[in-house]
PDB file of N, CA, C and O in Angstrom:
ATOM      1  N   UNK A   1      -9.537  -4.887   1.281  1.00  0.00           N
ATOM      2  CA  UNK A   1      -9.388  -3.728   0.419  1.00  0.00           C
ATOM      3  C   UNK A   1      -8.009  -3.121   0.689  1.00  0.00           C
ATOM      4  O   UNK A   1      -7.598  -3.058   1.848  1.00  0.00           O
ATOM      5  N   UNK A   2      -7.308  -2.691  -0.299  1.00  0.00           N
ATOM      6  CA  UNK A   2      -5.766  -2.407  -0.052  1.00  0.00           C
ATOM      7  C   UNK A   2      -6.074  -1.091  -0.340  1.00  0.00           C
ATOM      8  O   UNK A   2      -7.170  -0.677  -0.717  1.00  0.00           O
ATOM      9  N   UNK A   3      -4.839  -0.299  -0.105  1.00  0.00           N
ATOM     10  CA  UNK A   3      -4.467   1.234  -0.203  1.00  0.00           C
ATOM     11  C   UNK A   3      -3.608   1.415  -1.041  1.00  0.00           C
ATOM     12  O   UNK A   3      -2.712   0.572  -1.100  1.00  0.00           O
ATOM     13  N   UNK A   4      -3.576   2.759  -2.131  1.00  0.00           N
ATOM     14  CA  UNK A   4      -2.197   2.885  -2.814  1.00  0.00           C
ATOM     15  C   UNK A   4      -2.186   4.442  -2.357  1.00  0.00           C
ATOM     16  O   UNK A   4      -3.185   5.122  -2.125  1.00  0.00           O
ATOM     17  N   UNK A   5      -0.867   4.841  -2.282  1.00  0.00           N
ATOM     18  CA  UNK A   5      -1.087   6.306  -2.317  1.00  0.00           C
ATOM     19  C   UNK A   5       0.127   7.285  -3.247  1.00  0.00           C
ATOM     20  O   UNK A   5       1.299   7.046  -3.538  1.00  0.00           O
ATOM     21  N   UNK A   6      -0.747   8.433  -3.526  1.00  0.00           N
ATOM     22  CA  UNK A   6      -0.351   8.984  -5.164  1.00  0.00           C
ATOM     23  C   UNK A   6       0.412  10.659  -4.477  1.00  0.00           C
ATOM     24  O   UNK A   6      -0.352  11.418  -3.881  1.00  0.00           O
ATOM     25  N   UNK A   7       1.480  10.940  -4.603  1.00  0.00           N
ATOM     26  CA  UNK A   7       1.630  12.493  -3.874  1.00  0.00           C
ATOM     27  C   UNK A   7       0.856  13.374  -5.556  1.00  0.00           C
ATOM     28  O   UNK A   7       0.916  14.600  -5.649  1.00  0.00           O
ATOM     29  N   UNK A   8       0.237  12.557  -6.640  1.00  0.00           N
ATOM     30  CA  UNK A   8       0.015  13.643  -7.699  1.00  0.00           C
ATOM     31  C   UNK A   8      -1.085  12.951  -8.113  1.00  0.00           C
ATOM     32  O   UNK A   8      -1.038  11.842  -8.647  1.00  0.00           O
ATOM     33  N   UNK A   9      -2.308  13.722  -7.827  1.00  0.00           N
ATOM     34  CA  UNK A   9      -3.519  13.727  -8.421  1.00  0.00           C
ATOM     35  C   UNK A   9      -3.601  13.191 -10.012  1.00  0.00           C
ATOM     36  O   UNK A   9      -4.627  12.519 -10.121  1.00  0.00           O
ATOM     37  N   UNK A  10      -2.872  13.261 -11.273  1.00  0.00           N
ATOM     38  CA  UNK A  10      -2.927  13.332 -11.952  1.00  0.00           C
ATOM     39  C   UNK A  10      -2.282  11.387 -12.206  1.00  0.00           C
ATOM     40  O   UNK A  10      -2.644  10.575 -13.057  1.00  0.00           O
ATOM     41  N   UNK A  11      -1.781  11.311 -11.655  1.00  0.00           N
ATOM     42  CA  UNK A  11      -0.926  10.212 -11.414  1.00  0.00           C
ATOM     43  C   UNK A  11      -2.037   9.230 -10.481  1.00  0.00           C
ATOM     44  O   UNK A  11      -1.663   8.069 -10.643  1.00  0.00           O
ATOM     45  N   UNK A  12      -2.756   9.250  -9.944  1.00  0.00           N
ATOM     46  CA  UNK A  12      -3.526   8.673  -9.389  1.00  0.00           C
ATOM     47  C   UNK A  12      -4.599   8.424 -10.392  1.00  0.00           C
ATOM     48  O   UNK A  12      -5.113   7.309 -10.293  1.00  0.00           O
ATOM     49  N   UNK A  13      -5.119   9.295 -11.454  1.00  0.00           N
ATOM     50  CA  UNK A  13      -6.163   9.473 -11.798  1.00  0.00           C
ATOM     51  C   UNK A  13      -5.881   8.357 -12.830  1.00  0.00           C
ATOM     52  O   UNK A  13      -6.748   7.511 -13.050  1.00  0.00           O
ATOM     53  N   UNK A  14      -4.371   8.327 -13.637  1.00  0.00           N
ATOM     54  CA  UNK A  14      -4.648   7.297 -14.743  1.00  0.00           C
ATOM     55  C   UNK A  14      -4.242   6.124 -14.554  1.00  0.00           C
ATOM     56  O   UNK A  14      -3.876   5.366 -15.452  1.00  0.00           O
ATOM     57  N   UNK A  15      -4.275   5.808 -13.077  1.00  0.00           N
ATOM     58  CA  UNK A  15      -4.226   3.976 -12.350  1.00  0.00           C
ATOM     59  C   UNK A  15      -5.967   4.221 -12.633  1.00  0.00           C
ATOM     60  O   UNK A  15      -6.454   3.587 -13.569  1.00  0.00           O
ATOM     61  N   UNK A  16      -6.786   5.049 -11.896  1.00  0.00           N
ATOM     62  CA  UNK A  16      -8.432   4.674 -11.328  1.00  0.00           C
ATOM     63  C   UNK A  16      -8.259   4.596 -12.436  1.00  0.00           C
ATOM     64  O   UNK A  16      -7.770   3.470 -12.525  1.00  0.00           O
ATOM     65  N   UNK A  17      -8.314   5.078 -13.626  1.00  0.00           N
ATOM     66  CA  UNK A  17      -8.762   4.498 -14.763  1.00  0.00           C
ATOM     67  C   UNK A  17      -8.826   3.521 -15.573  1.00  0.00           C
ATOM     68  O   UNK A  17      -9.695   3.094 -16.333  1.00  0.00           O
ATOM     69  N   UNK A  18      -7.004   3.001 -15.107  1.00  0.00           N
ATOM     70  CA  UNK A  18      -6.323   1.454 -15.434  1.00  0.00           C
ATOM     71  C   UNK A  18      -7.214   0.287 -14.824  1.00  0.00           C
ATOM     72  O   UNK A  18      -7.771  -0.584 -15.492  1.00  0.00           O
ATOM     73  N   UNK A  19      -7.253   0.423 -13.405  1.00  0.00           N
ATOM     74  CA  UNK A  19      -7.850  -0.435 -12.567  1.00  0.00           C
ATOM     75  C   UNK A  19      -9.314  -0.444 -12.913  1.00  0.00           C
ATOM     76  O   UNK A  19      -9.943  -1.468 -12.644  1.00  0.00           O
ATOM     77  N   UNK A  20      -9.881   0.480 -13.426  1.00  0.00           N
ATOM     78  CA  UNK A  20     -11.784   0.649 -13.150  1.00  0.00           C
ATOM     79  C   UNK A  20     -12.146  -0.093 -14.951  1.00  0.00           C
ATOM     80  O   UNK A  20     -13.238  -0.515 -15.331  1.00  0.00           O
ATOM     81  N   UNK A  21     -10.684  -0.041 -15.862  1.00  0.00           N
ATOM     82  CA  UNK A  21     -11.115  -0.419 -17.103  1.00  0.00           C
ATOM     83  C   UNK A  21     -10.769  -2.223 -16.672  1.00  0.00           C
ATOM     84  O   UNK A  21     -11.249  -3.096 -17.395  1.00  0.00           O
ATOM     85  N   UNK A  22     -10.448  -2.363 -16.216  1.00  0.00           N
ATOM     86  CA  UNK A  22     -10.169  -4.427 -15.799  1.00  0.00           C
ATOM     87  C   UNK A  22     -11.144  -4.659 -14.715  1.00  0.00           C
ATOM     88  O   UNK A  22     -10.899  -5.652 -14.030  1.00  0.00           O
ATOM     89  N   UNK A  23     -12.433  -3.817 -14.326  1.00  0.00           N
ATOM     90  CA  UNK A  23     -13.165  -4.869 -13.557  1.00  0.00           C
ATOM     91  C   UNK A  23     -12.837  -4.106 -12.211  1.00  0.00           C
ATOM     92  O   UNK A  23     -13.845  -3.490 -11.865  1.00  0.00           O
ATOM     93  N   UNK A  24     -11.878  -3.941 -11.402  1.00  0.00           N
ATOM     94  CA  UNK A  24     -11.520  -3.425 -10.004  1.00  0.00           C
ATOM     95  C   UNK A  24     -12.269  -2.246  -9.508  1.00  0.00           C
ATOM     96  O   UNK A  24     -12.598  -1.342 -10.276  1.00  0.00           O
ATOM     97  N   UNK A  25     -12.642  -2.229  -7.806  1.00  0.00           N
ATOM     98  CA  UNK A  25     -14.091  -1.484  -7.555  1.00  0.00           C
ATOM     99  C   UNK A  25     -12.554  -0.657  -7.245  1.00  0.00           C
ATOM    100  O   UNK A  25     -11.494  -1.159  -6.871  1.00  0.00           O
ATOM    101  N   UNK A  26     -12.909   0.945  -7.584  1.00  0.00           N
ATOM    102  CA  UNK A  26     -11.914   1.637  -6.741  1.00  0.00           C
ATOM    103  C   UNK A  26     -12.730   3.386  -6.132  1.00  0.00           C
ATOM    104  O   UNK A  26     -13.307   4.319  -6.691  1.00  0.00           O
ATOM    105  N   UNK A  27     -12.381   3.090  -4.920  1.00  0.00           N
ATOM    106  CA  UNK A  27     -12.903   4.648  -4.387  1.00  0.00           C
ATOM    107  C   UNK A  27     -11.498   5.408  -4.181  1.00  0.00           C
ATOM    108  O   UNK A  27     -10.444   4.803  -3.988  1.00  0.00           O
ATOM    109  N   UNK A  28     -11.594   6.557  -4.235  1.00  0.00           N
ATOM    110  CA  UNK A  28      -9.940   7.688  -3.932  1.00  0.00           C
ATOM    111  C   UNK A  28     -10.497   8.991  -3.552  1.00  0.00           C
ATOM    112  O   UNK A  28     -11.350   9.666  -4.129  1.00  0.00           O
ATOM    113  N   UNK A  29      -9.789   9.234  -2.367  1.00  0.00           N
ATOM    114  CA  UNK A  29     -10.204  10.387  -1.478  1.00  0.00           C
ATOM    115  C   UNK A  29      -8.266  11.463  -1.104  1.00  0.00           C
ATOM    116  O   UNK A  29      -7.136  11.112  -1.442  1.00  0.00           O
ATOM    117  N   UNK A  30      -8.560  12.295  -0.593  1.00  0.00           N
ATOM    118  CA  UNK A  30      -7.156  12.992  -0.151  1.00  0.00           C
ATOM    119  C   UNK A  30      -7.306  12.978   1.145  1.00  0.00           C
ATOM    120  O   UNK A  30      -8.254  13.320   1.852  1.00  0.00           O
ATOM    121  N   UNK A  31      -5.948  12.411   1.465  1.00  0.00           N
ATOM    122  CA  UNK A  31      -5.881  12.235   3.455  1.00  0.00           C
ATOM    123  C   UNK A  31      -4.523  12.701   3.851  1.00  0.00           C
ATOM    124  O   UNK A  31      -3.499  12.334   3.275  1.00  0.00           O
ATOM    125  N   UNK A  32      -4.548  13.313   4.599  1.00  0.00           N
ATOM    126  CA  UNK A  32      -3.046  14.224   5.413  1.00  0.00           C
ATOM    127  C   UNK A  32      -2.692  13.238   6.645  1.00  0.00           C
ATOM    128  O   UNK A  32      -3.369  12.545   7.404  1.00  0.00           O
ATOM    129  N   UNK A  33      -1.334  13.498   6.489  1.00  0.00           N
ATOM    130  CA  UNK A  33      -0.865  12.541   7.545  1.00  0.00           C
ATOM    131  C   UNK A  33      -0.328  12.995   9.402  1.00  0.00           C
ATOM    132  O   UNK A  33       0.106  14.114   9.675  1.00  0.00           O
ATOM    133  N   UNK A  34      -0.415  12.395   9.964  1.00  0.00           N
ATOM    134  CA  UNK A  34      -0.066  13.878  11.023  1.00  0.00           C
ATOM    135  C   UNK A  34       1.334  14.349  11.276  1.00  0.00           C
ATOM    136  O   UNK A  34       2.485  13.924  11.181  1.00  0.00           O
ATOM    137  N   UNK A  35       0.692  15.427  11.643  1.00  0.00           N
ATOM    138  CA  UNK A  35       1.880  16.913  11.459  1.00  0.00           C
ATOM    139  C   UNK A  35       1.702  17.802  10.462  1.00  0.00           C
ATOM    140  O   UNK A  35       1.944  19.008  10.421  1.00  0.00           O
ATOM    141  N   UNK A  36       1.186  16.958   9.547  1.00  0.00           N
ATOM    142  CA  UNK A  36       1.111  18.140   7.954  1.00  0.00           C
ATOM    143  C   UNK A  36       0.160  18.811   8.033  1.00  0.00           C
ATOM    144  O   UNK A  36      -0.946  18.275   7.966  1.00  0.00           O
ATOM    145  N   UNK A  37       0.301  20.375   8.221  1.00  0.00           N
ATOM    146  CA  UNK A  37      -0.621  21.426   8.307  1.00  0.00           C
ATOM    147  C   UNK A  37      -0.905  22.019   6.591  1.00  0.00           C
ATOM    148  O   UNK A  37      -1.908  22.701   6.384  1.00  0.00           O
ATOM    149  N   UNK A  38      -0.318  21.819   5.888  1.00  0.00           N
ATOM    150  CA  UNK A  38      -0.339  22.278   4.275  1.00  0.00           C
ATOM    151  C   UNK A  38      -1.649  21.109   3.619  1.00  0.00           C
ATOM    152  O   UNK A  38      -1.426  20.041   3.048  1.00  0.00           O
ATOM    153  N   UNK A  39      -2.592  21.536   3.830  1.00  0.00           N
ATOM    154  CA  UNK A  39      -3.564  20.511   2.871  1.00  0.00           C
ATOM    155  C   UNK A  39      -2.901  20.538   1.131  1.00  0.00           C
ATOM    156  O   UNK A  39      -3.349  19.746   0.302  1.00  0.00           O
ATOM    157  N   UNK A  40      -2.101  21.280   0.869  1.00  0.00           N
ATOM    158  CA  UNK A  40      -1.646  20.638  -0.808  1.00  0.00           C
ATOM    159  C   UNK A  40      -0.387  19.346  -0.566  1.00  0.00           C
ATOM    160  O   UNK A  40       0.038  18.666  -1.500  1.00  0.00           O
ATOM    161  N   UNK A  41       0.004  19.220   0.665  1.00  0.00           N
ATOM    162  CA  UNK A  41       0.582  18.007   1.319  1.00  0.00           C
ATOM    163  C   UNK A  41      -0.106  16.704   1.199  1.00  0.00           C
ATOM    164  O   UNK A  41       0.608  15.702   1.249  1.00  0.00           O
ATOM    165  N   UNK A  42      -1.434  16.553   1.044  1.00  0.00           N
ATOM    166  CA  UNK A  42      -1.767  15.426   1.603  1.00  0.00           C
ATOM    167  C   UNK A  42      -2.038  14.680   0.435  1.00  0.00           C
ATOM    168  O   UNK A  42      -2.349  15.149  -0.660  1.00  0.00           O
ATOM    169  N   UNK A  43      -1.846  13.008   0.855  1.00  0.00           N
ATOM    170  CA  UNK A  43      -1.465  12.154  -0.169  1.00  0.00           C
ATOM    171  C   UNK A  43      -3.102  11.901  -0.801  1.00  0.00           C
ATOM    172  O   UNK A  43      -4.159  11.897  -0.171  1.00  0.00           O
ATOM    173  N   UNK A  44      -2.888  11.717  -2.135  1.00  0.00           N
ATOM    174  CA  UNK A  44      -4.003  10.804  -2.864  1.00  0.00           C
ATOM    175  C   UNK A  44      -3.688   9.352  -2.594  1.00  0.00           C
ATOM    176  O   UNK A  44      -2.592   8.821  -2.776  1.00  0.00           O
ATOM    177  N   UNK A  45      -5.251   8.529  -1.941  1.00  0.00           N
ATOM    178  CA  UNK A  45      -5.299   7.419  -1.808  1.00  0.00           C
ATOM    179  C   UNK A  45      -6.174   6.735  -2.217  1.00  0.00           C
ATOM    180  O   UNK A  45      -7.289   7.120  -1.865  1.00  0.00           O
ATOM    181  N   UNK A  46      -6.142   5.501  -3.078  1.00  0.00           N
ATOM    182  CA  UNK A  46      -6.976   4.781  -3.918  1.00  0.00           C
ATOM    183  C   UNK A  46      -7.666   3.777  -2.858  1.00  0.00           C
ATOM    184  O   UNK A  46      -6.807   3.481  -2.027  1.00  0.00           O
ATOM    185  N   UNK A  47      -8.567   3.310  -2.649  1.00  0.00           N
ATOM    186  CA  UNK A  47      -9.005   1.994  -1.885  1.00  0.00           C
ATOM    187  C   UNK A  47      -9.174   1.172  -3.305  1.00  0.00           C
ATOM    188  O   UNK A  47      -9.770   1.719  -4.233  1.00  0.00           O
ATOM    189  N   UNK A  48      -8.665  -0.077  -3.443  1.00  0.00           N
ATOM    190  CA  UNK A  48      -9.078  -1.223  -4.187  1.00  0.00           C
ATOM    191  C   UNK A  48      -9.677  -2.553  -3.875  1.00  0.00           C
ATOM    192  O   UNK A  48      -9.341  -3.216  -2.894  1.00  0.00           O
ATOM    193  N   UNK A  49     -10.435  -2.860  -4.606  1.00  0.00           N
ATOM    194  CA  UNK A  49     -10.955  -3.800  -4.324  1.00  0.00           C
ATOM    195  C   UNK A  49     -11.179  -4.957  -5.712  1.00  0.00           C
ATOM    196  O   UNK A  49     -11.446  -4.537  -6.838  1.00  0.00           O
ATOM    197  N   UNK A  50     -11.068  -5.983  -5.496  1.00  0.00           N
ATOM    198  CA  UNK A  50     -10.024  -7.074  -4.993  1.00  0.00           C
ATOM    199  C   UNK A  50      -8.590  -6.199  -4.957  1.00  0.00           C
ATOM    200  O   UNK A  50      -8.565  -5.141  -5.587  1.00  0.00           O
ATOM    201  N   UNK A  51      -7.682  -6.531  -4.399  1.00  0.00           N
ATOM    202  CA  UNK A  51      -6.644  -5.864  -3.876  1.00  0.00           C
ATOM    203  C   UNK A  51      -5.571  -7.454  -4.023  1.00  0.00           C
ATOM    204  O   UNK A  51      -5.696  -8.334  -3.171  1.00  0.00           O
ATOM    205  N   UNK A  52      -4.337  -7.642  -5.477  1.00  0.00           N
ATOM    206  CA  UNK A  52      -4.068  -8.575  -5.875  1.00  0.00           C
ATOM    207  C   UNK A  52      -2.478  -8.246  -6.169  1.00  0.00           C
ATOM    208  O   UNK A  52      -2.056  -7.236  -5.606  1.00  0.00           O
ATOM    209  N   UNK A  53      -1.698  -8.869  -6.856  1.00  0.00           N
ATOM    210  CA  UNK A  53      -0.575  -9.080  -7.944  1.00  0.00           C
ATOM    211  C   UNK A  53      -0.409  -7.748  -8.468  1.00  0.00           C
ATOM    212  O   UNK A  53       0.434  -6.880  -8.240  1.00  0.00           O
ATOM    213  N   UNK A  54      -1.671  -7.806  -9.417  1.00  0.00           N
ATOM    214  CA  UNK A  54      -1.977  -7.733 -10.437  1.00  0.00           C
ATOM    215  C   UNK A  54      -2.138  -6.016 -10.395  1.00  0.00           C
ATOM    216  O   UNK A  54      -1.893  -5.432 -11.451  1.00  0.00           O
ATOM    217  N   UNK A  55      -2.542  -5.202  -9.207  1.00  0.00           N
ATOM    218  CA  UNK A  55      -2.388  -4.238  -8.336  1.00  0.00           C
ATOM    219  C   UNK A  55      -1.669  -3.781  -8.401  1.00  0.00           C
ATOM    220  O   UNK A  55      -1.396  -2.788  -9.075  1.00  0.00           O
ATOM    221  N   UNK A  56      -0.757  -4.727  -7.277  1.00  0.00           N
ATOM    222  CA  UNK A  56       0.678  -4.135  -7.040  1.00  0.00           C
ATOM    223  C   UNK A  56       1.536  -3.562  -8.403  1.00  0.00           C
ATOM    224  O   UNK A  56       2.096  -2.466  -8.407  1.00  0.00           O
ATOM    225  N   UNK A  57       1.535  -4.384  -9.406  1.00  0.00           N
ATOM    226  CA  UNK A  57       2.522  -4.169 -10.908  1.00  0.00           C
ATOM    227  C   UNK A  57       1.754  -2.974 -11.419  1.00  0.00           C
ATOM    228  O   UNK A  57       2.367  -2.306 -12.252  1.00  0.00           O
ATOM    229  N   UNK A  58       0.641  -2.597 -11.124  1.00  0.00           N
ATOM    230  CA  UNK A  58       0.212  -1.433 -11.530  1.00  0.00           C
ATOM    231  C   UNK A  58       0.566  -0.521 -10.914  1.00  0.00           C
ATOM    232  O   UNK A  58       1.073   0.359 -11.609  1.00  0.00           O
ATOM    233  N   UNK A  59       0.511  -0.258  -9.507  1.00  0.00           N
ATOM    234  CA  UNK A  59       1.458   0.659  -8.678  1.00  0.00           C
ATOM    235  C   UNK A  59       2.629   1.182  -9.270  1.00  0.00           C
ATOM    236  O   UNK A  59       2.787   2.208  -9.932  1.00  0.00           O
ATOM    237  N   UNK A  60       3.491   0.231  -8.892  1.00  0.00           N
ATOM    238  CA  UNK A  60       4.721   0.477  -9.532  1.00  0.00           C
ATOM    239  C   UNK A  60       4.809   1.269 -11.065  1.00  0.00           C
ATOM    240  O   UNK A  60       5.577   2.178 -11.381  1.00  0.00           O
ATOM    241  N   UNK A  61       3.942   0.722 -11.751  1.00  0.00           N
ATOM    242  CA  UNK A  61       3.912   1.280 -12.592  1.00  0.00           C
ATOM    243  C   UNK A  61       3.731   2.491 -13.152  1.00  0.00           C
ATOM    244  O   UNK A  61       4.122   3.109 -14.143  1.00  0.00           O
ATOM    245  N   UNK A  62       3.040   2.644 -12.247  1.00  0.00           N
ATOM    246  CA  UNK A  62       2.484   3.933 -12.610  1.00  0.00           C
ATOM    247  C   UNK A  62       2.901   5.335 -11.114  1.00  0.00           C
ATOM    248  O   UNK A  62       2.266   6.389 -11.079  1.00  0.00           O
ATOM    249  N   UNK A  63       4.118   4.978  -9.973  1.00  0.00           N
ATOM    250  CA  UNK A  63       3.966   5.932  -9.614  1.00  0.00           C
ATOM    251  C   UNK A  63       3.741   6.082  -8.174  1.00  0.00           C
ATOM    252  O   UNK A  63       4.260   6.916  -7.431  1.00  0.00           O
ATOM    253  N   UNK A  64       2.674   4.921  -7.801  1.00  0.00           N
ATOM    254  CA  UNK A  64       2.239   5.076  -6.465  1.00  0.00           C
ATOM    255  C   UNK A  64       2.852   4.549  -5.517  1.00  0.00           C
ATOM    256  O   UNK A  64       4.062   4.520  -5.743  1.00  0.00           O
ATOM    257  N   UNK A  65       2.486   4.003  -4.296  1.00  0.00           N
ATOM    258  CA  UNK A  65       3.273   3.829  -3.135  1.00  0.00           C
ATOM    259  C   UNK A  65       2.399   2.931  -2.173  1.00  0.00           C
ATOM    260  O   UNK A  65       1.223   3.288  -2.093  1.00  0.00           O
ATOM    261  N   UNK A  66       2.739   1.910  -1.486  1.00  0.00           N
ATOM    262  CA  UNK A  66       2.089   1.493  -0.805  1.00  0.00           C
ATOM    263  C   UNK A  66       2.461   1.360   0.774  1.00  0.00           C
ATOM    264  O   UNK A  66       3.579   1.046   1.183  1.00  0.00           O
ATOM    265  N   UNK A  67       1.576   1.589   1.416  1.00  0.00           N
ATOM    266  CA  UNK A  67       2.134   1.408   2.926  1.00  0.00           C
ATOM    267  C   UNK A  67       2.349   0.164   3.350  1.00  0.00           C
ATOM    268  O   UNK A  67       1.767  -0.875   3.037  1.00  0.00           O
ATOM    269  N   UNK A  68       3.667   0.443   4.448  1.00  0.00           N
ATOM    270  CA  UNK A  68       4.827  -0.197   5.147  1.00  0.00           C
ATOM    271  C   UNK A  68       4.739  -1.359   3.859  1.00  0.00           C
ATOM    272  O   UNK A  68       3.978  -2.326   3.814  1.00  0.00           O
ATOM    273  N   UNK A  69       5.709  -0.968   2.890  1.00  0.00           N
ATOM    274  CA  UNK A  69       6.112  -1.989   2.014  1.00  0.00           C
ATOM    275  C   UNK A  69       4.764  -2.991   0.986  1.00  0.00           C
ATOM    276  O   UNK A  69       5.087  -3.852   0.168  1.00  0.00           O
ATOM    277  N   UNK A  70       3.361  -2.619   1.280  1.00  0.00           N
ATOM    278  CA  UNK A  70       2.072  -2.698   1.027  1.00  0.00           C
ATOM    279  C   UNK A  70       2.150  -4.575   0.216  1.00  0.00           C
ATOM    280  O   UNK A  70       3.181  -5.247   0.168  1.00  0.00           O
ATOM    281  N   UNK A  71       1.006  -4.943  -0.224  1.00  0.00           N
ATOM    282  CA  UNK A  71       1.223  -6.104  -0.655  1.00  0.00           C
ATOM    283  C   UNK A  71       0.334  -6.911   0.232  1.00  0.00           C
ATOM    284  O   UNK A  71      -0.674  -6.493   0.802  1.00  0.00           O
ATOM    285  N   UNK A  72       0.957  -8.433   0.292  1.00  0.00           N
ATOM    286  CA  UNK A  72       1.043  -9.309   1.371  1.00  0.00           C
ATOM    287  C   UNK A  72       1.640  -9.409   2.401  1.00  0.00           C
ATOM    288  O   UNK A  72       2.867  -9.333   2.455  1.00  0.00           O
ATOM    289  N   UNK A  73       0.637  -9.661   3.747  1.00  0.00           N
ATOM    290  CA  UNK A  73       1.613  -9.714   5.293  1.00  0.00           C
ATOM    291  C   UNK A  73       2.706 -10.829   4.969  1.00  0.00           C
ATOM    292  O   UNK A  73       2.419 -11.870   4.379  1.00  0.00           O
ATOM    293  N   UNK A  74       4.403 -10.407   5.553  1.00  0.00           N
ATOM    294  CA  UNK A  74       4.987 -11.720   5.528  1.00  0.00           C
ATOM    295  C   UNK A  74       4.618 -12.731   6.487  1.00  0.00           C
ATOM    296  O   UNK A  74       4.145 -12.518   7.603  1.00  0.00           O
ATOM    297  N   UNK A  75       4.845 -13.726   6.019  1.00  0.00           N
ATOM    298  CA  UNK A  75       4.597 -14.827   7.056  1.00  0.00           C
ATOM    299  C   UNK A  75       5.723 -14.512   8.374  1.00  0.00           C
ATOM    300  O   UNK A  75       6.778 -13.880   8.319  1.00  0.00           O
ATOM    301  N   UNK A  76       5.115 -15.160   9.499  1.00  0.00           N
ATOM    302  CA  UNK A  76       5.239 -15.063  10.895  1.00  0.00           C
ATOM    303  C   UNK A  76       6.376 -15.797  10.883  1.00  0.00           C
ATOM    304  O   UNK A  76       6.540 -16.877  10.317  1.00  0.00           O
ATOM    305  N   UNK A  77       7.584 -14.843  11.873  1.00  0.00           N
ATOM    306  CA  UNK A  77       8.721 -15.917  12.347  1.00  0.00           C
ATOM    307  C   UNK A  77       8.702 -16.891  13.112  1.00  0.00           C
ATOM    308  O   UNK A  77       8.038 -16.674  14.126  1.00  0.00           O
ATOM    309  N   UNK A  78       9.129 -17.825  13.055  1.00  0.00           N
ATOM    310  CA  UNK A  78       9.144 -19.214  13.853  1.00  0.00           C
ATOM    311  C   UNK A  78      10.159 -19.265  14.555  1.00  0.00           C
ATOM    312  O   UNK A  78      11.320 -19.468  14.200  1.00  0.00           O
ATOM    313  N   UNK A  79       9.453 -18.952  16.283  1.00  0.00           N
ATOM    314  CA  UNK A  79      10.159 -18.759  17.260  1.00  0.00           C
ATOM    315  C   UNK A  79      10.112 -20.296  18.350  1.00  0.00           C
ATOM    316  O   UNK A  79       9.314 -21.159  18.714  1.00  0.00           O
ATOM    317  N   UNK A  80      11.299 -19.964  18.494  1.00  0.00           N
ATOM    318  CA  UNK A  80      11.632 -21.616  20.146  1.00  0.00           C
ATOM    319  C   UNK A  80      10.379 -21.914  20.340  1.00  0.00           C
ATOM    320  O   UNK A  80       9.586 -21.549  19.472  1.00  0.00           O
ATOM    321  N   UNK A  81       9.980 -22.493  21.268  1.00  0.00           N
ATOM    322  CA  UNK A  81       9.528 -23.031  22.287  1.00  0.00           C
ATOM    323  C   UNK A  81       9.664 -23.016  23.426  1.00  0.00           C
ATOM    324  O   UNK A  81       8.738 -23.060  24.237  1.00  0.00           O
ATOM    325  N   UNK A  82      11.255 -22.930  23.776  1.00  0.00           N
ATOM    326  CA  UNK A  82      11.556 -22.595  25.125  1.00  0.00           C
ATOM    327  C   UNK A  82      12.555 -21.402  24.792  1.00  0.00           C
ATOM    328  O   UNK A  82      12.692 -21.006  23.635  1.00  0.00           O
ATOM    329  N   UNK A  83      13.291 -20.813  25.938  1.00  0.00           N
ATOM    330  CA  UNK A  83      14.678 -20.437  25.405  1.00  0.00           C
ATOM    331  C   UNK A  83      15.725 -21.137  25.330  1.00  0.00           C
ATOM    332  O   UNK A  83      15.973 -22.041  26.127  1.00  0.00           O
ATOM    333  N   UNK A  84      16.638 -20.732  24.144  1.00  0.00           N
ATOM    334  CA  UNK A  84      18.017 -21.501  24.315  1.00  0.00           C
ATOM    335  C   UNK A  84      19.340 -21.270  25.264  1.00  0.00           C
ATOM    336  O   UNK A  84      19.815 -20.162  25.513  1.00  0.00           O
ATOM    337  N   UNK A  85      19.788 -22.385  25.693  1.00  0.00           N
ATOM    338  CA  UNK A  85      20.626 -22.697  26.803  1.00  0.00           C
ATOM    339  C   UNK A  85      22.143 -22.667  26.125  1.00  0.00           C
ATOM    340  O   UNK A  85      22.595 -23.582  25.437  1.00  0.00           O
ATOM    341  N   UNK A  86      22.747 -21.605  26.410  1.00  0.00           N
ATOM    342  CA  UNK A  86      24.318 -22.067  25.695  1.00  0.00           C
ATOM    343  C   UNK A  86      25.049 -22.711  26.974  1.00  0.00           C
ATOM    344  O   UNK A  86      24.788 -22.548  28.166  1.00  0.00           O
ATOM    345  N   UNK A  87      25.986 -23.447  26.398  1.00  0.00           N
ATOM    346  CA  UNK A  87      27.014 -24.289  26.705  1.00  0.00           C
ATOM    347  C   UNK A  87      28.600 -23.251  26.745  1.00  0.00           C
ATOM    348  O   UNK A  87      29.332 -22.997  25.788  1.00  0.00           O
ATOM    349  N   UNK A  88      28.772 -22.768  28.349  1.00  0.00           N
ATOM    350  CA  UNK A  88      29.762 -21.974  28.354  1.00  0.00           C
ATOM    351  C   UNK A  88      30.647 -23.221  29.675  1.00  0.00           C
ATOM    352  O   UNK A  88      30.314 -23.897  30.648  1.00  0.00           O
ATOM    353  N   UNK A  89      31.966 -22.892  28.835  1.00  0.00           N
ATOM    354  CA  UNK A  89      32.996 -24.084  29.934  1.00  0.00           C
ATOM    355  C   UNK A  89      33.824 -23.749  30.664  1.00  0.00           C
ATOM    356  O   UNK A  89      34.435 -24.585  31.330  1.00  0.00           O
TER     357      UNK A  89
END
């Protein structure tokens, strides 16, 4: 299940609607992040489910935001085996 998050209620409301008219399960609650003492601070966040592509282009589209760059994990760097030995003369 992925996350989107909306700083405007109103803006959140006509993705759930985008997403809930194609089939997608979506719950959305308001969550503050820490430090923020102003509850009109705290972000609107969608949970989706299937969580796809197809998502993401709606995001964008419409506004929202996804955490640390949201989407798909990148694939893992491919590190040595050992460490490398330089050749100083």
């Amino acid at each position: 299940m992925g996350e989107i998050f909306f700083d405007e209620r109103e803006d959140a409301e006509v993705l759930v609607v985008a997403l809930t008219a194609r089939g997608y399960g979506v719950s959305w609650t308001r969550e503050g992040f820490a430090g923020e003492d102003d509850a009109d601070d705290r972000a609107w966040v969608l949970r989706v489910e299937p969580f796809d592509d197809d998502v993401v282009a709606l995001v964008d589209a419409h506004g929202g935001w996804l955490p640390r760059g949201g989407g798909s994990a990148a694939a893992p760097l491919e590190l040595p085996d050992a460490p490398r030995r330089s050749k100083r003369g």
